[in-house]
DSSP file (Angstrom, degrees, kcal/mol; ACC not computed):
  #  RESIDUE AA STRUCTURE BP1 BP2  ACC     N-H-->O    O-->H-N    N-H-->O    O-->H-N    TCO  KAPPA ALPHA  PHI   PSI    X-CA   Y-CA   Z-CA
    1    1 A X              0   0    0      0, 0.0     5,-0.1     0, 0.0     0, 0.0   0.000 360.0 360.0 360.0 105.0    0.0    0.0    0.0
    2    2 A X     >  -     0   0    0      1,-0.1     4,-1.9     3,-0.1     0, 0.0   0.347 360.0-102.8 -40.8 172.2    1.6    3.2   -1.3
    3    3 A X  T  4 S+     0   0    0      2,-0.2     4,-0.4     1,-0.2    -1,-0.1   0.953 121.6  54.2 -79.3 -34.5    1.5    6.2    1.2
    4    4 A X  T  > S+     0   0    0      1,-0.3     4,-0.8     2,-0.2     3,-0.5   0.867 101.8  55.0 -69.9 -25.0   -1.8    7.7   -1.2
    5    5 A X  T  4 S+     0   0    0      1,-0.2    -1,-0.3     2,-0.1    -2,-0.2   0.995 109.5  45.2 -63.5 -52.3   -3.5    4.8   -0.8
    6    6 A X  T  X S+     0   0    0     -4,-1.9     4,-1.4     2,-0.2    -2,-0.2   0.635 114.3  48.4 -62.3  -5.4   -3.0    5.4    3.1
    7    7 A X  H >> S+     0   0    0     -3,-0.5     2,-9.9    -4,-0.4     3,-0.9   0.659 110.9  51.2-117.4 -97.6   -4.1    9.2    2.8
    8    8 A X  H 3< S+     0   0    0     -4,-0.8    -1,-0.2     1,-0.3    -2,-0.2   0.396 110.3  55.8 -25.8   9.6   -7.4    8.1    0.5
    9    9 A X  H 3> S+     0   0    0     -2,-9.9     4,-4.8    -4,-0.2     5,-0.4   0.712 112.1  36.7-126.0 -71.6   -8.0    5.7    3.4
   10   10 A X  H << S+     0   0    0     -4,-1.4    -2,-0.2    -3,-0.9     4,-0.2   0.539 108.9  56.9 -69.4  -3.3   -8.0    8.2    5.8
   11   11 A X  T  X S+     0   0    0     -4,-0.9     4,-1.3     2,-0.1    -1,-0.2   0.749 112.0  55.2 -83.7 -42.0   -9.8   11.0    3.7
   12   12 A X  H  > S+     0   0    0     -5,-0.3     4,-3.3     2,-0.2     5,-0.4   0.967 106.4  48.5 -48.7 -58.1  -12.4    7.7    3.7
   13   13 A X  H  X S+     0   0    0     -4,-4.8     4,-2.4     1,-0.2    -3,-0.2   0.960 109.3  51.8 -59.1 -26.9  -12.4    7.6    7.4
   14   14 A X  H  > S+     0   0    0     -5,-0.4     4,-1.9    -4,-0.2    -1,-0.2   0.896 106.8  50.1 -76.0 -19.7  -13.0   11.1    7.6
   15   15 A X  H  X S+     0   0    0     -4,-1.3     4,-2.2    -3,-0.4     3,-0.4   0.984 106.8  58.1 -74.1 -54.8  -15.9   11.1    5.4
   16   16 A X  H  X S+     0   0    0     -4,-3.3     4,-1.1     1,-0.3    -2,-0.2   0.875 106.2  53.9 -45.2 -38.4  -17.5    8.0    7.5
   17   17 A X  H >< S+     0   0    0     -4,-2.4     3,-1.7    -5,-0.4     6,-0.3   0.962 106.1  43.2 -56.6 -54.2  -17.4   10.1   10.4
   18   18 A X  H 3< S+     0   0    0     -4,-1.9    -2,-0.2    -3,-0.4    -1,-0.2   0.924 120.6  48.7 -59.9 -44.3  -19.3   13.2    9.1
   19   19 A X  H 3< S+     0   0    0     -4,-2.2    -1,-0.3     3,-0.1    -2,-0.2   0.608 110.3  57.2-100.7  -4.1  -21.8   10.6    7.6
   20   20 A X  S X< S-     0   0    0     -3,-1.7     3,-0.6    -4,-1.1    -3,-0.1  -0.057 102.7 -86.3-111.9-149.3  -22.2    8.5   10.8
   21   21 A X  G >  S+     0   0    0      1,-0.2     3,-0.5     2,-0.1    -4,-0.1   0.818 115.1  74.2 -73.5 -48.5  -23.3    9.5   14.5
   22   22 A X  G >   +     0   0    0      1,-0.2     3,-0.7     2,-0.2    -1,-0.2   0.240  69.3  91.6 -53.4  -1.1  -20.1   10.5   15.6
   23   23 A X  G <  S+     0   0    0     -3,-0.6    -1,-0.2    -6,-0.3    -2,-0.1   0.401  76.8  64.3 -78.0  -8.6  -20.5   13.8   13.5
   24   24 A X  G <  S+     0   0    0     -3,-0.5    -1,-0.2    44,-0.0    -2,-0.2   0.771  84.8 110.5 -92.7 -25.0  -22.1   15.7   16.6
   25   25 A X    <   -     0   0    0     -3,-0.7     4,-0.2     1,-0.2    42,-0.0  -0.245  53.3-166.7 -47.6 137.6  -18.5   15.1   18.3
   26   26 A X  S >> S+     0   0    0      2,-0.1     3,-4.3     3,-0.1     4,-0.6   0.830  93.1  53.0 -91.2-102.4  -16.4   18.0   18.8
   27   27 A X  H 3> S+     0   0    0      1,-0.3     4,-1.0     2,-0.2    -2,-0.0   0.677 105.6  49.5 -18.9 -30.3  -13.6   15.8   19.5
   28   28 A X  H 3> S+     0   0    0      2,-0.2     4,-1.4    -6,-0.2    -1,-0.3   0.816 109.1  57.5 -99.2 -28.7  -14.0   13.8   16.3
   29   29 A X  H <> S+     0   0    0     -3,-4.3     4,-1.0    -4,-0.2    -2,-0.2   0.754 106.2  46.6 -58.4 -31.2  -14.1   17.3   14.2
   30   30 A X  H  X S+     0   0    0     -4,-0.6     4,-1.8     2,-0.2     5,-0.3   0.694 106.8  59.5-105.2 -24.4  -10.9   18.4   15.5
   31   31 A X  H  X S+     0   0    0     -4,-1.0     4,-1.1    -5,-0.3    -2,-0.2   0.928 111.1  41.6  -5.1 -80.3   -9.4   14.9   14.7
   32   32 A X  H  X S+     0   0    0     -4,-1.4     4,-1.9     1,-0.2    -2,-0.2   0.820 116.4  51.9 -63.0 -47.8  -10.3   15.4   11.0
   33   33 A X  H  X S+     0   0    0     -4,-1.0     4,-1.2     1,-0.3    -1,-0.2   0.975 107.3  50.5 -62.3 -54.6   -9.1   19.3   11.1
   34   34 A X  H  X S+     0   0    0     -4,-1.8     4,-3.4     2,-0.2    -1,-0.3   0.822 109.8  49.8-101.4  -5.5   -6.1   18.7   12.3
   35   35 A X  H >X S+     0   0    0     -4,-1.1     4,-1.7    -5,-0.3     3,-1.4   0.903 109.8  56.5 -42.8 -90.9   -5.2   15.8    9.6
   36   36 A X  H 3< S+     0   0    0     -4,-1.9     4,-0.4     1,-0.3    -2,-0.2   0.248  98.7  51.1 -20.7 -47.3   -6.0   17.7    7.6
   37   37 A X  H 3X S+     0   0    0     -4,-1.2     4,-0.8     2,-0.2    -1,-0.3   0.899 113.4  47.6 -41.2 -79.6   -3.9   20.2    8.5
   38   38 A X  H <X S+     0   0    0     -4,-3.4     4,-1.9    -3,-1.4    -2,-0.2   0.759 100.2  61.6 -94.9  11.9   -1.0   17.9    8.5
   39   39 A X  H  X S+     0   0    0     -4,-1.7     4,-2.8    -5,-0.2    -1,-0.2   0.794 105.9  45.6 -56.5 -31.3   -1.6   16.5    5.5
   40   40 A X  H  4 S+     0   0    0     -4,-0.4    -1,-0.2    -3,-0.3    -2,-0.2   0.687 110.9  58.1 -81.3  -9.2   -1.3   20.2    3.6
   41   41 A X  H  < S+     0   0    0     -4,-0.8    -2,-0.2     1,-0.1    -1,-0.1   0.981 113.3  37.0 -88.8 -53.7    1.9   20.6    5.8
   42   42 A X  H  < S+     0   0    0     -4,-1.9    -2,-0.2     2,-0.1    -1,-0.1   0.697 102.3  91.5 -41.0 -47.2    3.2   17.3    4.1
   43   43 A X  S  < S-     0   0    0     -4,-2.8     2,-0.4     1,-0.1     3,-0.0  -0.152  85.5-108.6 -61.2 166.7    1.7   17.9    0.4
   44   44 A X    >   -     0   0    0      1,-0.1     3,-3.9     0, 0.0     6,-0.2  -0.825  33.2-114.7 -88.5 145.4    3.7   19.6   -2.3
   45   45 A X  T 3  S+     0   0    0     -2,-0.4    -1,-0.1     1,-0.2    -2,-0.1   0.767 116.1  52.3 -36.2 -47.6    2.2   23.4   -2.9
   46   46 A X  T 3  S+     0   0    0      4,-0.1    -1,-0.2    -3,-0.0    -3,-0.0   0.129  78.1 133.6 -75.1   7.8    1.2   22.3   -6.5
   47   47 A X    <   -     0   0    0     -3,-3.9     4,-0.2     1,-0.1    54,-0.1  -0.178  57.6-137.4 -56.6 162.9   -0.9   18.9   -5.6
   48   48 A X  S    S+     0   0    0     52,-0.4    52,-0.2     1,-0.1    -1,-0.1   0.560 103.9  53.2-103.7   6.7   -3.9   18.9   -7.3
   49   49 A X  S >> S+     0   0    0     51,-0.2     4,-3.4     1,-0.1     3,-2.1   0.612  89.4  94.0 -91.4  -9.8   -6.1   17.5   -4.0
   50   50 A X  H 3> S+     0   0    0      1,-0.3     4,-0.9     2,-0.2    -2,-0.1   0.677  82.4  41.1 -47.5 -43.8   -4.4   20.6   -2.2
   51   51 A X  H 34 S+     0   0    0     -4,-0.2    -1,-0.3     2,-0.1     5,-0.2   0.551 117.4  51.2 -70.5 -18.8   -7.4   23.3   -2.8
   52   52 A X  H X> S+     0   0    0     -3,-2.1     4,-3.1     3,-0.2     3,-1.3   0.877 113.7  43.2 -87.0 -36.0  -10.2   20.5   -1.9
   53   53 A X  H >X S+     0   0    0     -4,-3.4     2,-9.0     1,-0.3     3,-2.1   0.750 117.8  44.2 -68.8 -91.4   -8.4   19.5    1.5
   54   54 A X  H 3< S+     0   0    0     -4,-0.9     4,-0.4     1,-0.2    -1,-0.3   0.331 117.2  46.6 -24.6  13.2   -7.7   23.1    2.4
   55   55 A X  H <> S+     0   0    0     -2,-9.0     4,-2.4    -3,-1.3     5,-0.4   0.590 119.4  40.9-139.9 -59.0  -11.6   24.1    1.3
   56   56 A X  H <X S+     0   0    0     -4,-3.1     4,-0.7    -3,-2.1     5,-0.2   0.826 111.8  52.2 -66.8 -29.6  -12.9   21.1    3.2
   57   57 A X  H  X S+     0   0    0     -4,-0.9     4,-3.7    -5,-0.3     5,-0.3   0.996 117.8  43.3 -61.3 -74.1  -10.2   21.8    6.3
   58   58 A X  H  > S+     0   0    0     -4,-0.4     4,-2.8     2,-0.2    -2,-0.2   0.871 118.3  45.9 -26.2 -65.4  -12.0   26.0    6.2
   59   59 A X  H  X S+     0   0    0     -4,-2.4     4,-1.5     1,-0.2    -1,-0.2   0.690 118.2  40.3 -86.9 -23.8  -15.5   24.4    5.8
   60   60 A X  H  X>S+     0   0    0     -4,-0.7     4,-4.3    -5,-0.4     5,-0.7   0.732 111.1  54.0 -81.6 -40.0  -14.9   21.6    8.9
   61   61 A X  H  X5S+     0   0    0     -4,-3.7     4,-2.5    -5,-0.2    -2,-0.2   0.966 111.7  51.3 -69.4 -18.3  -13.0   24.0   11.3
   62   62 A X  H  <5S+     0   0    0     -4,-2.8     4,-0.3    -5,-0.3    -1,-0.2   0.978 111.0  44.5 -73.6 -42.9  -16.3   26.2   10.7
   63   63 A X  H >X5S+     0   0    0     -4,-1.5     3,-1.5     2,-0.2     4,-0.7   0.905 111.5  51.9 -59.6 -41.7  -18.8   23.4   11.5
   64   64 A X  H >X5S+     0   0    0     -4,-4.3     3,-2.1     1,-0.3     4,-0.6   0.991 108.4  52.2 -67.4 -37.6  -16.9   22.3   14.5
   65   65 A X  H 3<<S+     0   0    0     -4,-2.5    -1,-0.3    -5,-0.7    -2,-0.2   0.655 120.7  35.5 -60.6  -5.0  -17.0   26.2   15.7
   66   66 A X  H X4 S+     0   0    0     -3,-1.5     3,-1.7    -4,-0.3     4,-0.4   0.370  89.4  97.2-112.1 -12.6  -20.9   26.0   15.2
   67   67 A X  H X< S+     0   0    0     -3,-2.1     3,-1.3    -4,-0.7     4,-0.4   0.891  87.7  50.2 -63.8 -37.6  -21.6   22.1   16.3
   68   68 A X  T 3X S+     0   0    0     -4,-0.6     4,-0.9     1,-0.3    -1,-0.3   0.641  97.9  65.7 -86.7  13.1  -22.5   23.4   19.8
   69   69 A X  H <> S+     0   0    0     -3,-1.7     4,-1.6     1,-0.2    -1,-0.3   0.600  83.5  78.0-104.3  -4.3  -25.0   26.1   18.5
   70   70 A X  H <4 S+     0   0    0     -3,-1.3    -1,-0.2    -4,-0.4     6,-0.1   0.982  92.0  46.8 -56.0 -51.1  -27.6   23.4   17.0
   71   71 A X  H >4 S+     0   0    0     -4,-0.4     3,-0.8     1,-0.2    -2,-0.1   0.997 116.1  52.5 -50.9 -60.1  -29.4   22.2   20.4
   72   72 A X  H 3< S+     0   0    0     -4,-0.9     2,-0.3     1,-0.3     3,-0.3   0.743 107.3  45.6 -76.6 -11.0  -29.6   25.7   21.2
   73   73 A X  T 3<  +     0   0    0     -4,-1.6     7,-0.5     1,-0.2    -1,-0.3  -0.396  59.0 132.4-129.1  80.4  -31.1   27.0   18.3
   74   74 A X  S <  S+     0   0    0     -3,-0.8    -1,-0.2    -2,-0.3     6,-0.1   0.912  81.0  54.1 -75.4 -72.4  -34.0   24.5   17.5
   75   75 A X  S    S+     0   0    0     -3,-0.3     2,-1.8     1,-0.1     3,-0.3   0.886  98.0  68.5 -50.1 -17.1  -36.4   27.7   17.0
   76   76 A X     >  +     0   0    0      1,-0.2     4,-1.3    -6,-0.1    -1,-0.1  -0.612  64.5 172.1-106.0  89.9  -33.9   29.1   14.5
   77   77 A X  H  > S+     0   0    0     -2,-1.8     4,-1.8     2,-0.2     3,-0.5   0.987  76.6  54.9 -72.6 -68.7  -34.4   26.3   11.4
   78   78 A X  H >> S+     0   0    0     -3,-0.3     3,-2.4     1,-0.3     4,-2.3   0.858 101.1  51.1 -17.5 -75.7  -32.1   28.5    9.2
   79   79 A X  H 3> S+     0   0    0      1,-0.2     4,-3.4     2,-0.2     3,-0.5   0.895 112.1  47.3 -37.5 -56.6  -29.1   28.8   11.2
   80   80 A X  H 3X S+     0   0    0     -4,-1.3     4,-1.8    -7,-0.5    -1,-0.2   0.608 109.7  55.0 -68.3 -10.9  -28.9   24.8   11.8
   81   81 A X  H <X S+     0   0    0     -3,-2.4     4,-1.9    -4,-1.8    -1,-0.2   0.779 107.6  48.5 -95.1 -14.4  -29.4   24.2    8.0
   82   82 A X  H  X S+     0   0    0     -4,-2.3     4,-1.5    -3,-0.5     3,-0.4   0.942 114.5  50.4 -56.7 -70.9  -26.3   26.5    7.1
   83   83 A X  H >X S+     0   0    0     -4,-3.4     3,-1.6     1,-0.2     4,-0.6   0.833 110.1  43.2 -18.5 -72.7  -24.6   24.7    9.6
   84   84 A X  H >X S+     0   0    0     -4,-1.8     3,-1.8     1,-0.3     4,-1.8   0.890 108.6  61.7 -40.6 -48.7  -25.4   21.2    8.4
   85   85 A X  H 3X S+     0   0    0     -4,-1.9     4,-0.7    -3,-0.4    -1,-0.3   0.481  94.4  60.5 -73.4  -5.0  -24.7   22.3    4.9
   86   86 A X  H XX S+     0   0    0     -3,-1.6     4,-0.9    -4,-1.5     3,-0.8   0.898 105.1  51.3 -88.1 -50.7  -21.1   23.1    5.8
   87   87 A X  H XX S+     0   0    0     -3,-1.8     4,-1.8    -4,-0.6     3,-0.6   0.905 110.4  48.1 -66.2 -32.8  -20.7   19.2    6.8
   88   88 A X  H 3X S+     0   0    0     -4,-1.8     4,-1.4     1,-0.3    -1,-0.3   0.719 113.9  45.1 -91.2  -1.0  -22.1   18.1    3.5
   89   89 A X  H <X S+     0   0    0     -3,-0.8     4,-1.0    -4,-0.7    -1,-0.3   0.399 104.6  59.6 -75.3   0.3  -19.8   20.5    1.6
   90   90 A X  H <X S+     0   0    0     -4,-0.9     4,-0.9    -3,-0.6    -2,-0.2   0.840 111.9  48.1 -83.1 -40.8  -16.7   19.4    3.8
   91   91 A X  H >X S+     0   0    0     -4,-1.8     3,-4.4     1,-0.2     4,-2.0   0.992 106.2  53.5 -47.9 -79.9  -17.8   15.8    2.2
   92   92 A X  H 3< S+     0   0    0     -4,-1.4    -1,-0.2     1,-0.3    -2,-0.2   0.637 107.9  49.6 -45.2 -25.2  -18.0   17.0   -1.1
   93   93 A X  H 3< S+     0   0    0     -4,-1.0     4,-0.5     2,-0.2    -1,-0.3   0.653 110.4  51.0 -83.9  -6.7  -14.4   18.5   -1.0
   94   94 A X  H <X S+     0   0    0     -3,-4.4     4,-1.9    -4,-0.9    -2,-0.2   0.489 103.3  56.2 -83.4 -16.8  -13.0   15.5    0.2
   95   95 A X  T  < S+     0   0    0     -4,-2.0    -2,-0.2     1,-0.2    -1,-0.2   0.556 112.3  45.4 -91.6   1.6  -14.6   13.6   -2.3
   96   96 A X  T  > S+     0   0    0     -5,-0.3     4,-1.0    -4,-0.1    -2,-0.2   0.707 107.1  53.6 -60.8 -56.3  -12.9   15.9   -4.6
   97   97 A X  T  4 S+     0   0    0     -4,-0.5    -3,-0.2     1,-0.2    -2,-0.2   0.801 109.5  52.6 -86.0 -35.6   -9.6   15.7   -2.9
   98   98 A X  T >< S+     0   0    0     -4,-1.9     3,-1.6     1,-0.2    -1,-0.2   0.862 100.4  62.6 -46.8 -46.7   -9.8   11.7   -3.2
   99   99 A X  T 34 S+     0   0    0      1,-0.2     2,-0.8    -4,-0.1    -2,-0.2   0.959 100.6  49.0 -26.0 -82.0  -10.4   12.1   -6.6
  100  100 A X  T 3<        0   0    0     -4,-1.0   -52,-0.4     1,-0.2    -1,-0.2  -0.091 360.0 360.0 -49.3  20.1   -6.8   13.9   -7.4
  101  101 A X    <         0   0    0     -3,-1.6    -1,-0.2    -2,-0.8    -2,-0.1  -0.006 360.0 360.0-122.4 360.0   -4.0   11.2   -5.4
């Protein structure tokens, strides 16, 4: 198993998480961020998954800053569907970023 197979393995795991239960987790958000993280510290400038991870990295570290404001704002539909809609673009750029290794 090449080292991109190992990083497409874990851009998989990250995805399962946002899609599974564990996606309400704080802790399991900051996991993924900070992969993420050192995965761009690792890439060379000029990858071509380089703009999806960073975009997805941006779009996670904003849902985790937001996770805890769902309970509290039940009456407020809007707010919690922006949110959400930040985890399902955090998907979609990772399914991007898989694409490109």
């Amino acid at each position: 198993m090449g080292i991109f197979d190992k990083v497409k393995g874990q851009i998989v795991a990250m995805e399962q998480i946002l899609l599974g239960p564990r996606a309400g987790s704080g802790a399991e958000i900051a996991k993924c961020i900070s992969y993420l993280g050192q995965l761009l510290k690792q890439l060379p400038p000029d990858h071509p998954a380089r703009p999806f991870l960073a975009e997805a990295r941006n779009v996670l570290d904003f849902y985790g800053r937001n996770l805890d404001m769902i309970p509290r704002a039940a009456e407020k539909q809007p707010l919690i569907d922006v949110i959400k809609k930040q985890k399902t673009e955090a998907i979609r750029q990772l399914n991007e970023a898989v694409k490109r290794f």
